[in-house]
N, C-alpha and C positions, 0 to 999 in steps of 0.2 A: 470450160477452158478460160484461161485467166484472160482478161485485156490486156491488148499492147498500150502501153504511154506512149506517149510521144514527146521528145524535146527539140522543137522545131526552133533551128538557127537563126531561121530568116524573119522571126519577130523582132519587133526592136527592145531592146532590154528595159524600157520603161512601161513597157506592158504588161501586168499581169492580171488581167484578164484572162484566165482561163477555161473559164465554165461560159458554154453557149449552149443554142437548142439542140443542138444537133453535134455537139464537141464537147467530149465528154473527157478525152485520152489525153487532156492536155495537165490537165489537177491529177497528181499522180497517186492520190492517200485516196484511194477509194474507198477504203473501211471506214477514216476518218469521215469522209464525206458523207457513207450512211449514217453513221451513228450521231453527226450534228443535228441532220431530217429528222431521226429520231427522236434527238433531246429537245429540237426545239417544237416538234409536237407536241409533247407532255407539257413543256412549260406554258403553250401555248393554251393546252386545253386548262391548267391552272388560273391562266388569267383569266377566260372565261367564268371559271366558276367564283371563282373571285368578285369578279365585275357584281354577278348576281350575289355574291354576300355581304358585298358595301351596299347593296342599292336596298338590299332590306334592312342594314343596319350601318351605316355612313359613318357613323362615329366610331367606329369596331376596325382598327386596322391588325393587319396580321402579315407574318413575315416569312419570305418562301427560302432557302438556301438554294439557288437554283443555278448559281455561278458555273458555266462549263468552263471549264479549264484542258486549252490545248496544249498538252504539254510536250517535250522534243529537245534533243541534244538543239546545238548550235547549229543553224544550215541544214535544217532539216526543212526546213518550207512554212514556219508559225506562219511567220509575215503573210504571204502570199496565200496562203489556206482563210486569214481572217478578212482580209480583203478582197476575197474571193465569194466568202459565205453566204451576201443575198444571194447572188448567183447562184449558189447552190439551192439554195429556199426554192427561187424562181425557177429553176430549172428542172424541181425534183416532181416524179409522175404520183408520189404517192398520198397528193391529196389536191382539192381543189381549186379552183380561181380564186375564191373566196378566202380560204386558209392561206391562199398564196402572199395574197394583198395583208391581209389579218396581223401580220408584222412590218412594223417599220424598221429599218436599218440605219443608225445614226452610222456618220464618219466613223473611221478609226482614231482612238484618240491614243496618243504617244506620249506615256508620263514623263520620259526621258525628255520630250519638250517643254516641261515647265521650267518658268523663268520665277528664278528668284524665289520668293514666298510662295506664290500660286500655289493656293489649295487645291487639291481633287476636286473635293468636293464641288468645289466651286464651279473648276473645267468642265464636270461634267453638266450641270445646272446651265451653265453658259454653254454647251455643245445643244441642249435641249431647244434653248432660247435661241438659238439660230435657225435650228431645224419649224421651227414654230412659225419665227418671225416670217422667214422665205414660203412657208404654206398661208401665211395671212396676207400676206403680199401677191400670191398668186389668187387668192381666193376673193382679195377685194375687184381685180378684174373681173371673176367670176359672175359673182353678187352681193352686193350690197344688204342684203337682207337683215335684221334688227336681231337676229338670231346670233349671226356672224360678231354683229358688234356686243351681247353680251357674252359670248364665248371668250371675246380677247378681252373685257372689261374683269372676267373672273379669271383669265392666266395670269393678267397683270397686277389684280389682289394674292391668288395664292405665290407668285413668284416674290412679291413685295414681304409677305409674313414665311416665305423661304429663308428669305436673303437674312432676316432680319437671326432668325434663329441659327442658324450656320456662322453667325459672329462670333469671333474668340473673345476670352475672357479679357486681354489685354485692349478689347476695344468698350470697354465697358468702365474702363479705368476714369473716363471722364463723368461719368455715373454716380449719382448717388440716392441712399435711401428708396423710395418706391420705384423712382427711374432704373434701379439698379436693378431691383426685384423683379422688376416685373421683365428686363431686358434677357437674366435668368428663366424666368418663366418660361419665352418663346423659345429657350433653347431646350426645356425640357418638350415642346411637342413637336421637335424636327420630324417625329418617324412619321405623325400625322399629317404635318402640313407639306412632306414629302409626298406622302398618297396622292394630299388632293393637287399638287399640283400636276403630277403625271397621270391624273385623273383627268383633267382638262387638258392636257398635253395630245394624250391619245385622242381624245374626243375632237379636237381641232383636226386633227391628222389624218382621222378618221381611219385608223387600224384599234386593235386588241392587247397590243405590247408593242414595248418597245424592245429594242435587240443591239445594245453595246459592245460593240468591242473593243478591245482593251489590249493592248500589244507593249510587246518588248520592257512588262513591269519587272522581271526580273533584272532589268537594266539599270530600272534608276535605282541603283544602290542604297542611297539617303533617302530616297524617297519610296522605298519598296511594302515596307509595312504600313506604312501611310495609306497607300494604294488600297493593298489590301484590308485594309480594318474598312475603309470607305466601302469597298468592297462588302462587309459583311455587315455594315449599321446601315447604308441606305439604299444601296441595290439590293438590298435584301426584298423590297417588294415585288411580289408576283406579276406588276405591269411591267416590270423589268426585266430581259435576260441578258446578264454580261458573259458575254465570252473574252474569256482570259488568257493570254498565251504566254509562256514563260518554261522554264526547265523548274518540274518540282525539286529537282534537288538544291536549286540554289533557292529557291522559296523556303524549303527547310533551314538550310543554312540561314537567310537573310529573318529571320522571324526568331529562330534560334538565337540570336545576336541580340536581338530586341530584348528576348524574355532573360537573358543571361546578364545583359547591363539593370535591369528591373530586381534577378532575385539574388543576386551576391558580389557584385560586382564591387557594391561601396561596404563589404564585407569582407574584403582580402587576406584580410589579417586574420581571422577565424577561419580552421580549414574547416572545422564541421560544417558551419553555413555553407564554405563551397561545395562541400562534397554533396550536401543535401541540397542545393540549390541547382547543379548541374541533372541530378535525378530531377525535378520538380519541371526545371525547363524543359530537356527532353520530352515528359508528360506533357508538358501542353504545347510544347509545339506541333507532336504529330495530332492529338484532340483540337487543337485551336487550325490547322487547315486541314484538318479531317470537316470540321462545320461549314468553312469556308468553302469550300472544293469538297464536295459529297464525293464518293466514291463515284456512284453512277451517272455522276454530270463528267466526269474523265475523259477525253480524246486522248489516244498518245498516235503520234504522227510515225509513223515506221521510219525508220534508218536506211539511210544507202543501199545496205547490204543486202536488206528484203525487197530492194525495189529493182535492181538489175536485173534480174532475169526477163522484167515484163518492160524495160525501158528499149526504146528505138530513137537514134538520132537521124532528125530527116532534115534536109535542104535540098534547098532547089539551084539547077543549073539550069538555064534557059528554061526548058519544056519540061526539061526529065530532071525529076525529083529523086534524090537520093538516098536510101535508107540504111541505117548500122547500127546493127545489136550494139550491147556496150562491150561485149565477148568481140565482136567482130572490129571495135572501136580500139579495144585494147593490144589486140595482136597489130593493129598497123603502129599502134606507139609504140609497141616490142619491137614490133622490125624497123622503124623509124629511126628510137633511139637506145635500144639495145642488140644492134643488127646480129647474128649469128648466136645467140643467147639466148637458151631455151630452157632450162633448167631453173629449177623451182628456187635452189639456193642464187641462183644471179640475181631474179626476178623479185624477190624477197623484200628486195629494197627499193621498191618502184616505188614513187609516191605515188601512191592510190588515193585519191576523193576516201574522204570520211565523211562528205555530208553531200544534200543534195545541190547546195549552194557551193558550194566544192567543183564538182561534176559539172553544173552549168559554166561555172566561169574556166577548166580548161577545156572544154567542148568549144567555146568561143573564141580560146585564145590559141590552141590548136585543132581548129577543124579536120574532120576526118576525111574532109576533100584536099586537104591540103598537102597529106599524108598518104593518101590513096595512089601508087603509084599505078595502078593499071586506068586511072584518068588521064594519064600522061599522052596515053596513044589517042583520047578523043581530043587532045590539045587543049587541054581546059587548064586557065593560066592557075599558076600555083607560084608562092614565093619560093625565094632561093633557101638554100638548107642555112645559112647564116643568121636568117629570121627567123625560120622554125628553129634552131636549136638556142639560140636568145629566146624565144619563148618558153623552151623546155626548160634553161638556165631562171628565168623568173619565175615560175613554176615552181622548181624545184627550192629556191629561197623561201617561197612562200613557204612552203613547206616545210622549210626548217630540216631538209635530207639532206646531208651532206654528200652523201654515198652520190648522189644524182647533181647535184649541185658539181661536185670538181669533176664529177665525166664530162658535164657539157659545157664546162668553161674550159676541159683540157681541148677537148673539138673544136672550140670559138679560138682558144692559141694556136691552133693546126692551121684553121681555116687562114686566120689571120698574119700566118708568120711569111716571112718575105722570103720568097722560095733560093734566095743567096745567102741565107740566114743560117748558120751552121746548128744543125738538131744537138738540142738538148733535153734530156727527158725531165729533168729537175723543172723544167720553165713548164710543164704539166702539172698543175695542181693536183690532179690523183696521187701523183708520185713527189709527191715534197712537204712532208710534214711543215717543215717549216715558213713554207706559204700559208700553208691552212690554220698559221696562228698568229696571224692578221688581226687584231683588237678590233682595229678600227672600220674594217673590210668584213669580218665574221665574228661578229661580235656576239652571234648565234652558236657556237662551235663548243661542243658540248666532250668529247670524248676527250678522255684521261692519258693523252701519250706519255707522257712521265712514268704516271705510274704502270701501265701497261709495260713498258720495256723494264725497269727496277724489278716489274717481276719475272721478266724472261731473263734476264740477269743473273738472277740468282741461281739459275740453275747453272751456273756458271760453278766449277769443282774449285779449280783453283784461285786460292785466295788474289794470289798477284795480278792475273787476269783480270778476276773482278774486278779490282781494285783500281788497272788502268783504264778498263773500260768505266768503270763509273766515272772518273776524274774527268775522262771528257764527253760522258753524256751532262754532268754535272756545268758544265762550263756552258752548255748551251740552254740548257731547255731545266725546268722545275716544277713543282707543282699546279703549278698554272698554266705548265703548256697546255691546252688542248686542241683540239683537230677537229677537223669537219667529219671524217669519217674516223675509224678504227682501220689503223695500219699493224703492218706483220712487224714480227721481232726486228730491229736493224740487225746487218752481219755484224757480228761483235768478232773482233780479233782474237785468238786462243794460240797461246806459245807452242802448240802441237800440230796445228794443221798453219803450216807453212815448208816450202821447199828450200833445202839448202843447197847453195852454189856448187857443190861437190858433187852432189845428186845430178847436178845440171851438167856441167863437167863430165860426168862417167856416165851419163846414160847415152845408147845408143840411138841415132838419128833416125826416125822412120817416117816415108813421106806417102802421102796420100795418092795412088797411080791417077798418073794421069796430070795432077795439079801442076802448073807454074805460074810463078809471080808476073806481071807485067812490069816490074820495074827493072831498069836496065842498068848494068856497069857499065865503069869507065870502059870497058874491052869490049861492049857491045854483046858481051856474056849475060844470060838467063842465070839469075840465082835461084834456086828454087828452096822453099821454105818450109823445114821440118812439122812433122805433127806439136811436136815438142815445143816450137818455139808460138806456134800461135795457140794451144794451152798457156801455157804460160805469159804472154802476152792478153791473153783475153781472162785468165780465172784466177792471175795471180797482181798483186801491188806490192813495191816496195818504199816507194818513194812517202816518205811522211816522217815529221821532226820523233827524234829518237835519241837517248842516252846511251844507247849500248852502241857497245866498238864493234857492231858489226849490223850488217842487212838483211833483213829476211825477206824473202818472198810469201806475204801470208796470202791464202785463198778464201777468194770472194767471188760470188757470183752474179753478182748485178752488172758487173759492166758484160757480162753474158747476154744476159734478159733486154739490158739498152739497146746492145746491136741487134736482136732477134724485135725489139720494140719498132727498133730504126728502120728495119729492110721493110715492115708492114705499113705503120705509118706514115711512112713519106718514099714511097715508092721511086725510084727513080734507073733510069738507065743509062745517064750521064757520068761516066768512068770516074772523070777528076768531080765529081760531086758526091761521088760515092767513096773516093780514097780521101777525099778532104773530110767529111763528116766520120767516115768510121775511125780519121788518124786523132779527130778531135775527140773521139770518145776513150781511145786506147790511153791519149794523153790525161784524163783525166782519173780522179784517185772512183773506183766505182762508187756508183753515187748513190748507192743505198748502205754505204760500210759506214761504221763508226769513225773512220779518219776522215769522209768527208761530211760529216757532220760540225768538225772542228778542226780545218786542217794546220792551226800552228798548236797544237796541243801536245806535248810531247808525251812520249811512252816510253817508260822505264821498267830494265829488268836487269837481275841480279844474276843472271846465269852465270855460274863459272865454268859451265864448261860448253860453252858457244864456242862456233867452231872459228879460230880467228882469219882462217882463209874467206872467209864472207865480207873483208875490208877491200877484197877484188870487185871492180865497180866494172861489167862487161858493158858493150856501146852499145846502144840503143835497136831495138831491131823493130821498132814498130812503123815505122817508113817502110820494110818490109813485108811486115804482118798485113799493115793496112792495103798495101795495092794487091795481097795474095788473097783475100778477104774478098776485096773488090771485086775481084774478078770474078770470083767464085759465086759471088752473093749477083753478079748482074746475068750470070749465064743461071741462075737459080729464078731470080724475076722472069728471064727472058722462056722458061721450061714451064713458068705458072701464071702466062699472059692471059687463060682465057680466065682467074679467078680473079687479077687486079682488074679486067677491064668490066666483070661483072657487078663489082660491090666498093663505094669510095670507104679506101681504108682507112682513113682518118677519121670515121664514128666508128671505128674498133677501142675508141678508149673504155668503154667499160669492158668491152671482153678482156682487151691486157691488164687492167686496173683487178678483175678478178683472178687472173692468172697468174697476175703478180702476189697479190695476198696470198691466195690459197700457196702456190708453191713456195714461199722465202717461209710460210709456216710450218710447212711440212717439212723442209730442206731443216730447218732449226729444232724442230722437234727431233729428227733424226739427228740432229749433231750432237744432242743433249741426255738423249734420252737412249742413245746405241752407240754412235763412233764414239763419243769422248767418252763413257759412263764405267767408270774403274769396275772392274770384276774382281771379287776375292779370288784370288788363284788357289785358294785352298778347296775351292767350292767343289759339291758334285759334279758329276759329265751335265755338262749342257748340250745342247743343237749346236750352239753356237761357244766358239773359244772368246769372240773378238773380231776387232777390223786389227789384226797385227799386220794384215799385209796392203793397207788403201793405198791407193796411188793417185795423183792426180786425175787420172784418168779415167779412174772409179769415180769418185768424188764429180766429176763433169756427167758422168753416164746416169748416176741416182739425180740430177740434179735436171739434164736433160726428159728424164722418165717424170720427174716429175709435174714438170711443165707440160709435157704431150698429155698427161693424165689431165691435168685441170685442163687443156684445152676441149677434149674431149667431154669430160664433165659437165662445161659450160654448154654445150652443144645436145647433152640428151633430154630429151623431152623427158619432163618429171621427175622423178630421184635417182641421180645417180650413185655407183657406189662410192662409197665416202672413204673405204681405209686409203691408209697411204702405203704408196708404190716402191718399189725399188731399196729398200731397208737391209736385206738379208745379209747375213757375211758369208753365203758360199759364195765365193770368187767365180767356180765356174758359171755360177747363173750369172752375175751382173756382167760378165766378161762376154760371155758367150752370146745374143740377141737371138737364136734358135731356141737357145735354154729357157732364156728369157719369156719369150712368148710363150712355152710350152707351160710352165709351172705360173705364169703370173696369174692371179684371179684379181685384179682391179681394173687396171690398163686396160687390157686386153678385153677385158668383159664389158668396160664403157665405150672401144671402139667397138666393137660386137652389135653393141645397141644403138651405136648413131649409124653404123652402117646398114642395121636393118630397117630404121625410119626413114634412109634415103634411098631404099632402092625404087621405091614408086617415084621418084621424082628426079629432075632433071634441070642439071647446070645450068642452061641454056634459058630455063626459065626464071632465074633467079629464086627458086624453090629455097629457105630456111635453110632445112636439111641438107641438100645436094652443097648447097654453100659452106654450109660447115663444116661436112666431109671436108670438101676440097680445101678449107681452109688448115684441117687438122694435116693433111696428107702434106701438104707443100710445109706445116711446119715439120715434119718428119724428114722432109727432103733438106731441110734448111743449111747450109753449112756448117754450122758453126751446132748442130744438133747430132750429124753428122760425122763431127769433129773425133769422137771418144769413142767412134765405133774404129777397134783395132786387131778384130780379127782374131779375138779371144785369147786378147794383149792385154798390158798394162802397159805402162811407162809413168817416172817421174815419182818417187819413191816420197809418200809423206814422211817429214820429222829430218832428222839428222842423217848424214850417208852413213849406208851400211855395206860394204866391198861387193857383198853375195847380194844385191839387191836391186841389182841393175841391168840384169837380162831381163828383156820384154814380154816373151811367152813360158817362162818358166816360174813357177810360183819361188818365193824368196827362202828358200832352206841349205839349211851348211852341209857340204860335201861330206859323205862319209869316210871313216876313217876305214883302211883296207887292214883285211883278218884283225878284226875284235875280236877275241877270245873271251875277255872277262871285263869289269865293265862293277866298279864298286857304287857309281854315282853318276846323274846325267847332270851336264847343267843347266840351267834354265830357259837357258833358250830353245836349245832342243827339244827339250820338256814342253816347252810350250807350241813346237811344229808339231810334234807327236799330237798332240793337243788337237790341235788343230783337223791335222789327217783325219783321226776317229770323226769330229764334227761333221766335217768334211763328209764322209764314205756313210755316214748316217741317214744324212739328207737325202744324198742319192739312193738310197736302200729306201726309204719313204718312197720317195718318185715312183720307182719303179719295182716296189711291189706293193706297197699300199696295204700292208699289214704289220702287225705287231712283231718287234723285232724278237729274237731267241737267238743263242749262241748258235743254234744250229741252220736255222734258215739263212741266219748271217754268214754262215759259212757255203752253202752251198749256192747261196748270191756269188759271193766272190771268185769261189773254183769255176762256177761255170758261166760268168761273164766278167774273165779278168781284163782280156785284151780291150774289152766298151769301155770299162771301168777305168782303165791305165789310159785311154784318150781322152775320157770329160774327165777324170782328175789329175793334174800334176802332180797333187801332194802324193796321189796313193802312187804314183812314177816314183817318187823320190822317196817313199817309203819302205820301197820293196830292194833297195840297192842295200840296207841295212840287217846285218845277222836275226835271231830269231831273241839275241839274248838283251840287245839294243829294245825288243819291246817287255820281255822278260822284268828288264830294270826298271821300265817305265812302270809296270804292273808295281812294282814293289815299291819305289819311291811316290808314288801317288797313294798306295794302301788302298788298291781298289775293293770295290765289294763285286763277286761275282754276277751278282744276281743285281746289282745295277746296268744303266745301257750302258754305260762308258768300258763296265767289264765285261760284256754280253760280247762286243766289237772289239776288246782287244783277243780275247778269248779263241775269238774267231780266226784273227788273224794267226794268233801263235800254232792253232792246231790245224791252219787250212793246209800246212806244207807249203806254203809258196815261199818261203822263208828259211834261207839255211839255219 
């Protein structure tokens, strides 16, 4: 069974002593720590035999390669493992008292503290010399003994004929003739008079070797190969073991530099030398700290990753001592600062510890007691959420996450804003690109927004479109925009999805039972406020500088997503505080669309055939909108009181911050990639003809689905499904929420799975799950989600008015003409309901038989379920009012093939009889 570690809080951080007699789980590289016992055995028993091979022959020296090398990512623990290592010697059962004592442990020495010139060499000679001085100082209390004073009489000769050889050549410059030669001489016997002095070294000491170590030499850049060559000329002797700590790969690199300035560097101009000079390098670099660092003197320190499983963080509260896996450490900073967020895609972007020195300092800076809300009940003081989440906010910079960075700065503006403060979503860094391109604030901010939207742009068809929306993304932001996170497509404006004044005009009013505004007329009369005008009040814009002689209402859904942001966020039950923030949000142009990106940018179009009745400017009806909103949305709080008083909704910013992304990308990918994407009308029978028939009210419904789906999503433990929701152009499914549920496999199957990981658990206890449920269900209940559900309705006719398009439960097809007889040509639009119908009647023959279609199975579907058939589809209502010879033309002006589906289902049709 493996050992627990332990990362105990309650030490002070200048401690790292971690090996005791009896405390083993505090040094967490257990392998590392056998395999040093091991090496410095071996090395140990080297100097041994050693000791006996100078003593028979003194003049005979010989050189060990015996350098261990700890080596380790950044924040893996060198430091603290080198500074640890007597302690391990001393601690270790696998040899005696005697082997214990047998090595001496000088300081750590730190090359990255040499000053100036300071040789190595030297440091280390002078680390020796201190260690010496303080045992002869201790020993003259001892005894005085005649022994003791030739001992230091011979350190003080061999350090004298050290020093003298270790001199550079530039100090020789005052030299001349035999003085010169002979100064020479003493440097050619360093590796000798290196012996004897660590011969007498030990002997003062009274150990077998010495035991160096050596840290953070991969640090000193300029001085790194320095280190190391010293390294392999003079601790090469076998009374010596350095231990080395450093990341081999940048030893590679930093030795590579060396040898690469050495073999072609003043060669530039010849590529052959470089070419051959780059191969040459490489060769001795890995040979040249292949000698240096043997293989089998190697330590590599394990990574974070291998160490979590066996780590325990413990503290103490009074008596009782506290313990948490780092599994059990991580779910309280899930639910801390990712509340309701359980999914693998959320969690993705957590700054996680990459090292072990990582891990210690947010264990320290967020304690898991501080976090721990079931401490709450033993009253154990804990800071307010304003500290912990400024903690998680410098964490997260540390980090360099962006993704985690603007969720807990958007929380600290939550926290922070003055509860008279009128909500804005824009003043939330999650949601404002162009906060997040702050130079001087995130100077960190790494992600490509420019270019990310130029390429969702281009899926843009029409040139003019493009053209305006570039002009004013171009005005704001450019290749140097970047952001702290990765944001979704902006809504880009498109001359097709917007509603004309006419449409508005001729559609009929339909109101929600039950609903009336609190705002009062002059007569003391209730107005009560259509479906229609708060769609269009909340999903449409027109207000924005413009060339053409006329207004469009284009749809956008972010001032959507704001009020659904608003009612969570800042929860409130104060009537006039809820019609004052939601009337400031209506007023405003939605604040993820391209017009308020740049709102004095004009936009230009050439339409000549705009409709010029759109120069009628109607009054304003969001004074309206907002107190019927109001009402609606505080008897909605007031229905899902026990979910706000369980969970502060204001650390919902990374739930909405992901809800946001995923749906404005999905909601764009569908606009791109299905509503706006031209179809060859010449084409084959497809599934699908088209969106010829979207209505507002569709467009809110897909947009709605999308958003319940990423809420849910966020909410299932591990992978949910990923396609996206709500796309289809059979009108009866998106129209229909019966149908809907019945045929959806995304939605549907990710509430499926949060509702079966909540049924062991319970609201009441603030359970993950039970909270997410409840949080997904009250958004399902939400108003304004609620809005588009119209009873397997439409209203509000995308694009220009069409006369025949403005009944609400009727699909949009032109009256037929009474006794047709004959019939040389349809024209196109007809063509294209006919179209439609077959798409239509296909999908539902899927549904409900779930087999491969034949003119004949397709026929006795329809005989014998026409009256189901004539209720879930209008079109096949409106299809059956027309002669046999009406599809007869269709057949012939399309030049079907029979033995395709398109002619399998008209086939059907002509010979079912149900057609005069």
């Amino acid at each position: 069974m493996s050992q627990t570690h332990i990362l105990n809080l309650d030490k002070n951080e200048f401690r790292d002593d971690f090996i005791g007699k009896d405390n083993l789980n505090e040094l967490w590289q257990d392998e590392a720590r056998e395999g040093l016992i091991g090496r410095l055995q071996t090395c140990l028993a080297e100097a041994k035999h050693y000791a006996k091979s100078r003593a028979d022959n003194p003049h005979k020296t010989w050189l060990s390669h015996n350098a261990i090398l700890v080596s380790g990512q950044r924040g893996t623990g060198k430091t603290v493992f080198l500074r640890n290592s007597q302690a391990i010697w001393r601690n270790a059962n696998q040899q005696s008292n005697d082997d214990k004592s047998a090595l001496c442990f000088l300081d750590v020495i730190d090359p990255t503290m040499l000053v100036n010139d300071d040789s190595f060499a030297n440091v280390i000679v002078a680390q020796i010399y201190s260690k010496i001085e303080k045992q002869l100082l201790h020993l003259a209390h001892v005894s005085g003994s005649s022994s003791r004073q030739t001992d230091k009489n011979k350190f003080t000769q061999a350090l004298k004929k050290l020093a003298d050889s270790l001199g550079k050549s530039s100090e020789f410059n005052g030299h001349t003739g035999i003085d010169k030669i002979q100064h020479y001489k003493s440097g050619i016997h360093i590796e000798s008079y290196f012996h004897e002095f660590i011969e007498i070294s030990i002997k003062i000491l009274g150990c077998k070797a010495l035991v160096l170590p050596i840290d953070d030499v991969d640090m000193a850049l300029d001085r790194a190969f320095e280190v190391v060559d010293d390294v392999r000329r003079l601790l090469g002797c076998p009374y010596i073991i350095p231990i080395v700590s450093g990341d081999m790969r940048l030893y590679e690199h930093m030795t590579r530099v060396h040898f690469d300035d050495k073999a072609y560097k003043k060669h530039r101009h010849n590529q052959a030398l470089i070419d051959e000079g780059k191969a040459v390098t490489k060769e001795l670099t890995t040979a040249y700290l292949t000698k240096v660092f043997p293989n089998q003197m190697r330590l590599s320190l394990l990574p974070i990753s291998r160490l979590v499983n066996s780590l325990k963080i413990v503290q103490n509260l009074g008596s009782e001592q506290l313990g948490y896996s780092i599994k059990e450490y991580n779910q309280l900073l899930f639910k801390s600062f990712y509340p309701l967020c359980n999914n693998k895609e959320v969690l993705q972007h957590w700054p996680e510890p990459e090292s072990s020195r990582e891990l210690v300092q947010l264990a320290r800076a967020i304690p898991p007691c501080h976090i721990d809300e079931s401490l709450s009940q033993k009253e154990v003081p804990q800071p307010d959420n304003k500290t912990l989440w400024e903690s998680y906010a410098n964490w997260a910079e540390q980090k360099k996450n962006g993704v985690a960075y603007t969720n807990a700065a958007s929380y600290l503006t939550l926290v922070n804003r003055n509860t008279e403060q009128l909500f804005d979503i824009q003043k939330l860094l999650s949601f404002n690109p162009k906060m997040q391109m702050d130079k001087e604030l995130y100077p960190w901010a790494r992600v490509h927004f420019y270019k990310q939207q130029t390429a969702e742009m281009a899926k843009i068809e029409s040139e003019k479109d493009r053209t305006n929306n570039k002009d004013i993304l171009d005005s704001v932001f450019n290749a140097q925009s970047l952001t702290l996170r990765s944001m979704p497509p902006l809504e880009f404006f498109d001359f097709k999805l917007f509603i004309s004044q006419t449409t508005i005009n001729n559609t009929p009013k339909t109101f929600q039972e039950g609903s009336q505004s609190s705002t009062e007329l002059s007569n003391n009369a209730q107005e009560r406020v259509s479906t229609e005008q708060l769609l269009l009040d909340i999903f449409t814009h027109r207000d924005f500088y413009s060339t053409m002689s006329n207004t469009y209402r284009f749809v956008f859904m972010s001032r959507s997503f704001e009020l659904i942001a608003y009612s969570f966020l800042s929860p409130t039950v104060d009537q006039k505080k809820l019609t004052d923030n939601i009337m400031a949000i209506l007023s405003r142009a939605p604040f993820y669309s391209i017009f308020n990106m740049n709102m004095t940018k004009a936009v230009f179009n050439d339409d000549d055939d705009a409709e010029t009745d759109e120069l009628e400017r109607t009054q304003s009806t969001q004074a309206s909108t907002a107190a019927e909103l109001s009402n609606r949305i505080a008897k909605w709080h007031s229905d899902n009181k026990a979910l706000f008083e369980q969970i502060d909704t204001r650390k919902l910013t990374e739930l909405f911050a992901y809800m946001f992304n995923k749906t404005f990308t999905a909601f764009n990918l569908f606009k791109y990639q299905n509503l706006l994407k031209t179809e060859d009308r010449r084409s084959l029978f497809r599934k699908s003809q088209g969106y010829k028939d979207e209505h507002l009210s569709d467009l809110a419904t897909r947009f709605n689905y999308m958003l319940l789906n990423s809420a849910y999503s966020a909410g299932v433990q591990g992978e949910a499904i990923a396609a996206n929701v709500a796309i289809t152009s059979n009108y009866s499914t998106i129209r229909d929420r019966a149908e809907f549920e019945r045929t959806d496999r995304t939605l549907m199957r990710n509430r499926a799975f949060l509702e079966e990981q909540s049924k062991s658990s319970d609201l009441t206890t603030s359970d993950t799950s039970s909270l997410t449920l409840a949080f997904c269900q009250a958004l399902e209940q939400h108003p304004i989600i609620k809005l588009s559900n119209l009873d397997k309705g439409k209203t509000l006719m995308l694009g220009k008015y069409r006369e025949a398009a403005v009944a609400k439960n009727d699909a949009v097809f032109m009256q037929p003409q009474k006794d047709i007889q004959k019939i040389d040509s349809l024209d196109e639009e007809l063509n294209d309901q006919i179209y439609t119908t077959l798409a239509e009647l296909l999908d539902l023959y899927h549904i409900d038989e779930q087999t491969r279609a034949s003119t004949a199975r397709l026929r006795n579907w329809l005989t014998q379920n026409t009256d189901n058939i004539v209720k879930r589809s209008p079109a096949f209502k409106w299809l059956l009012q027309y002669p046999r010879v009406v599809l007869q033309q269709f057949k012939k002006d399309r030049k079907l093939n029979a033995q395709s589906d398109e002619g399998k289902v008209l086939s059907s049709l002509i010979v079912s009889g149900l057609f005069k």
